[in-house]
N, C-alpha and C positions, 0 to 999 in steps of 0.2 A: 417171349416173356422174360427167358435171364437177360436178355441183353436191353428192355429194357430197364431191369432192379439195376444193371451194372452201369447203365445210362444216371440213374438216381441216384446210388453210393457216389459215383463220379462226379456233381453238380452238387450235391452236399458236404464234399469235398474243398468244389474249387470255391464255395460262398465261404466255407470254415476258415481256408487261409487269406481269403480277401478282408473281410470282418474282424477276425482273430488277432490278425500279426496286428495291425496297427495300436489296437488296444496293450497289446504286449509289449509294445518298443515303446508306448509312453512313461509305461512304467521301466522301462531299460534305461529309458531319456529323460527323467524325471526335468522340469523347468527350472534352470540355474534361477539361483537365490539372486537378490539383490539388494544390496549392502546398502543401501539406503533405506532408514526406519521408516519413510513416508511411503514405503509399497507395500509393508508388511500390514501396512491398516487397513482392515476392511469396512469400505463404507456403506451406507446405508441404503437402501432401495426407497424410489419416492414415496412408495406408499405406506412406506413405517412412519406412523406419528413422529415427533419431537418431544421431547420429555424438559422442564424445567429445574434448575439445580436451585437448592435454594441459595437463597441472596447473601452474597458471603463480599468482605473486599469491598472495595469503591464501587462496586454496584448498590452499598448501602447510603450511599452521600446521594445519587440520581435523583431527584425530585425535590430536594431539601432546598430550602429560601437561600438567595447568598449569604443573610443575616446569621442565619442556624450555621452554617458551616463555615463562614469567619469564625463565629464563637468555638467551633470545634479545630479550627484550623487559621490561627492569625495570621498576621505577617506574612504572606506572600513575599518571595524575592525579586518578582517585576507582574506587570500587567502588560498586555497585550490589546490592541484590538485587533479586532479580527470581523468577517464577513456578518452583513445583516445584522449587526449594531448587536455581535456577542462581545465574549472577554474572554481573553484567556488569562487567569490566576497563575502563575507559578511557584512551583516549591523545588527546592532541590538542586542542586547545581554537577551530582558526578552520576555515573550507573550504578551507584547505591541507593541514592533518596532523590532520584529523579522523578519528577510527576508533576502535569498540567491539568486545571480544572476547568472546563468553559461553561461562562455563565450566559443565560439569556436570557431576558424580560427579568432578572431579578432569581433567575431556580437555576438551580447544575443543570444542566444537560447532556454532559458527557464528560469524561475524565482519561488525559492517555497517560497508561503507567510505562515508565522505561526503569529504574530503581529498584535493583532485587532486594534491596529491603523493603520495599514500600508494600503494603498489606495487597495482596491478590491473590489470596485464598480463593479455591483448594490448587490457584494455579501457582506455578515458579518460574520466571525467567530462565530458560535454556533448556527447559523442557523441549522432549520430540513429539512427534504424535503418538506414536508406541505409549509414550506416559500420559497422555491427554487422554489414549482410550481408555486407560486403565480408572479416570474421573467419569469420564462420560463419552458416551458413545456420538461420533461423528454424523450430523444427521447433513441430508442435503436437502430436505425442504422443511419452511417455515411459514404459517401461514397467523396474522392478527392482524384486531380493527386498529382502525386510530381517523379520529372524527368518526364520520357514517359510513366511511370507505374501508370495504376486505380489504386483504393485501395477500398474495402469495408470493414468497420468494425462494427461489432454485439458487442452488448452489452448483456448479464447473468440478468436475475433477482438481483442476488447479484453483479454484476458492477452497474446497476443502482440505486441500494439500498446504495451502501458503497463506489462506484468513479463514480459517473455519469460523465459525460463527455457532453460538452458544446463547439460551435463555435464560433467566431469572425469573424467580414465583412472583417476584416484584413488580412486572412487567416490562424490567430493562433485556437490554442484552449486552452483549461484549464481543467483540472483533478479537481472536487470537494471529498477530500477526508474525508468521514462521520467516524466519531469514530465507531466502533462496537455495544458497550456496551451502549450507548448514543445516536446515531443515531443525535448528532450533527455534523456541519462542522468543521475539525481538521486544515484542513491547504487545501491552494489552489496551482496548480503546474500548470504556462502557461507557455505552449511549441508549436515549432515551428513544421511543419510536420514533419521534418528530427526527431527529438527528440522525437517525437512521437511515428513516427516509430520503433526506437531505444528502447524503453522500452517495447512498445505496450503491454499493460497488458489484451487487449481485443481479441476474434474470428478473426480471416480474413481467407477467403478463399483462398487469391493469396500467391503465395509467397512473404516472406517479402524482398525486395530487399536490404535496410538501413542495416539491419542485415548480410546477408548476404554477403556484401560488406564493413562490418567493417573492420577497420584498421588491420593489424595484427602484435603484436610484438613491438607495437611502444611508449607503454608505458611504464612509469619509475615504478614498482610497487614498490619498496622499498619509494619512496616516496609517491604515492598513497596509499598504506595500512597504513603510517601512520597519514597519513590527513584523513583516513575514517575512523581511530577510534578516533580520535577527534572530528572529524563530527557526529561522532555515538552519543557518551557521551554527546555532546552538544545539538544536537536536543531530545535523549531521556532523559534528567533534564529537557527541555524546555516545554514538553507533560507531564514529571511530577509534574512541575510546575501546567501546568494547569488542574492536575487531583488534585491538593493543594497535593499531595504526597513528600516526601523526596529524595532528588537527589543522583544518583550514584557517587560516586569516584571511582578509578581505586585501587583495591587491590592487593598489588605483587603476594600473594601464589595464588589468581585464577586468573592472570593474566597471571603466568607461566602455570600453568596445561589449560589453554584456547592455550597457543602456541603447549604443549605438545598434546594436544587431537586433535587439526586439523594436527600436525605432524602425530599420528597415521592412522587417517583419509585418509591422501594422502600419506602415505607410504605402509601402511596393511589395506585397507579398508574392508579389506577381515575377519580379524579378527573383527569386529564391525558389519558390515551388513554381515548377514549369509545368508539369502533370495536371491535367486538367480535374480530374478526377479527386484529387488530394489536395488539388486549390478552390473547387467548390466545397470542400469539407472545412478548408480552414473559413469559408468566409459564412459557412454556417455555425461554425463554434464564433466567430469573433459576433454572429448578430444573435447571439445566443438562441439559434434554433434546434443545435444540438448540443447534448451532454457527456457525447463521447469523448474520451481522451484521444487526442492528436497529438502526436507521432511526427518529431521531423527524419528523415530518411538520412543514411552516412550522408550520401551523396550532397543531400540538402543542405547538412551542416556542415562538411567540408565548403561550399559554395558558400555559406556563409560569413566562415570563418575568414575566406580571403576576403570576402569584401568588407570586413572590419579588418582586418591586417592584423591575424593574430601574430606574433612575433615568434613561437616556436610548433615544428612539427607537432610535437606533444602536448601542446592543448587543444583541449578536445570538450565536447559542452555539450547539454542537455538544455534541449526544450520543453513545457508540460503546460497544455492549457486543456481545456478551463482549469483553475486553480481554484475550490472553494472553502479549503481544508487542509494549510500545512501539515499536521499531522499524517492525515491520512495519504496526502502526496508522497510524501517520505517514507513511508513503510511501505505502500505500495512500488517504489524505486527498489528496497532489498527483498520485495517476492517478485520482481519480474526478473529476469535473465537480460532484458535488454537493459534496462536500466543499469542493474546491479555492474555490470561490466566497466561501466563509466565512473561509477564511485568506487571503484574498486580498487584503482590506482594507487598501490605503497605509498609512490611517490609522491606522489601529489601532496600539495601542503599550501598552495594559494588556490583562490576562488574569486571570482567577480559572479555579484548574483543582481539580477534586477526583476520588479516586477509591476505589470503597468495593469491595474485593476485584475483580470484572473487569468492574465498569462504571465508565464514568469521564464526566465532562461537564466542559465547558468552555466560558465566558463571555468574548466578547471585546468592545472598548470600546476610546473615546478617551480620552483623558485631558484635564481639563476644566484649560486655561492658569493660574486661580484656584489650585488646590489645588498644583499645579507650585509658582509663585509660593512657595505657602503652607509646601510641604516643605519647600523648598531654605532656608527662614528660620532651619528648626527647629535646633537644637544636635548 
């Protein structure tokens, strides 16, 4: 009998240090911090509702006639077209009073702010997420009708870290888009369900009805492609601006080899992506069977690059198809890491950009002190 109580004391021993220490060293080893405000946020579980803020900012312009909102808002400083026979209105020309309104069928539909003056209330340009929770809490799912069709949509760890997405009692929403590298707010995009739809950069389980019911055929693209490389240039100096970095101009020699290399691209794509795998993907985005963004590979665009004969090591160039939303292409470049790396270039100070209905590529480069020189001479 003592031996076996002394068998018992002995096994309720050896569970107490097996059990015990580990609980103990967590607290010895507490989890180093990390200095980035995007971990300190905690997000939301799926099955907390979503709460609506009321309608404050350019989520109060959404739904308004174009007529109603000229009279509140004249003079645009250019017009754009753009996809499926919208507009884009612009105002503002630096990252004080920057802001684009798109119109369609005649009503807003969406509006991207870049302009820390420009009203987007209760938000601020360069806000973290730390300060976004302190307005409203981070949700990851979002479910409403539009037509006769639900909709649920899930949000990524990295959507809610780099475009959280936010409601309106109004029935709009708004896209908060956090720089990558910075984990600041870069610009805000409030859109209407239909628009939402339409880009939907997030999970959904149903099928996207918006999308799939897009217009077909009805766009001018000769004039679209060239209002979306001006919209490119303009909004990418606008982000360099506010990284205090040097602004692109348009360079002929990699402007020509940016048309030659999306020529090659859509004519032999076959000679560029070799991978069988990632060249049935490109030739399901070019027959628009899918809506995934495509990726060209180092590898691909190094190969690229020689066979338009870029003239220095250091340029270097991004691919992005489908294309159906400059804005939204662009800000999603400074929440990815891949992208971000390519615009990120000090140096960099010339661009050749082309784009042939909803692919677009673009070559970036320094500019050689000679030719400088050599411009500045000319008459």
């Amino acid at each position: 009998m003592k031996r076996i109580i002394e068998f018992v004391v002995c096994l309720i021993l050896v569970f107490s240090v097996v059990y015990i220490k580990p609980v103990i060293s967590s607290y010895k080893n507490p989890k180093p911090k990390n200095d980035l405000s995007i971990e300190k946020v905690k997000m939301t579980h799926k099955s907390v509702p979503y709460y609506e803020l009321n309608t404050t900012g350019m989520a109060n312009q959404i739904g308004k006639t174009k007529e109603e909102f000229l009279k509140e808002f004249p003079n645009p400083k250019k017009r754009w077209e753009s996809y499926d026979q919208t507009e884009w209105l612009v105002y503002g020309d630096s990252v004080n009073d920057y802001y684009q309104v798109e119109i369609k069928n005649h009503v807003v539909v969406s509006a991207f702010v870049l302009g820390s003056d420009v009203d987007s209330s209760p938000f601020t340009m360069n806000m973290n997420l730390v300060d976004l929770a302190e307005i409203t809490t981070i949700f990851s799912n979002f479910n409403f009708e539009y037509g006769d069709q639900k909709y649920e949509v899930e949000l990524t760890e990295d959507d809610m870290n780099y475009r959280p997405l936010v409601a309106f009692n109004n029935g709009t929403f708004a896209i908060l888009h956090m720089n990558q590298l910075t984990g600041k707010l870069l610009g805000i995009r409030y859109l209407d369900k239909q628009t939402l739809l339409s880009i939907m950069p997030y999970q959904m389980e149903q099928e996207n009805h918006v999308k799939l019911t897009k217009q077909k055929d009805t766009t001018d693209f000769k004039k679209v492609d060239e209002a979306n490389r001006e919209q490119l240039v303009t909004l990418l100096n606008l982000f360099r601006e506010k990284d205090e970095k040097k602004g692109y101009h348009v360079d002929v020699d990699l402007q020509n080899k940016a048309n030659k290399g999306l020529e090659i691209l859509s004519e032999k794509p076959e000679s560029i992506i070799t991978d069988q795998d990632h060249l049935a993907d490109w030739k399901k985005m070019s027959e628009k069977q899918s809506e995934a963004i495509l990726l060209l590979s180092d590898e691909e665009m190094l190969k690229l690059g020689k066979e338009v004969e870029l003239k220095s090591k250091k340029d270097h160039g991004v691919f992005y198809g489908p294309v159906n939303d400059v804005p939204f292409m662009v800000t999603n470049w400074y929440g990815s890491r891949f992208y971000h790396e390519e615009i990120d270039h000090k140096k960099d100070t010339t661009v050749g950009i082309t784009f042939t209905k909803e692919k677009s590529l673009i070559f970036f480069g320094e500019e050689e002190k000679k030719q400088t020189i050599e411009s500045s001479d000319k008459p």
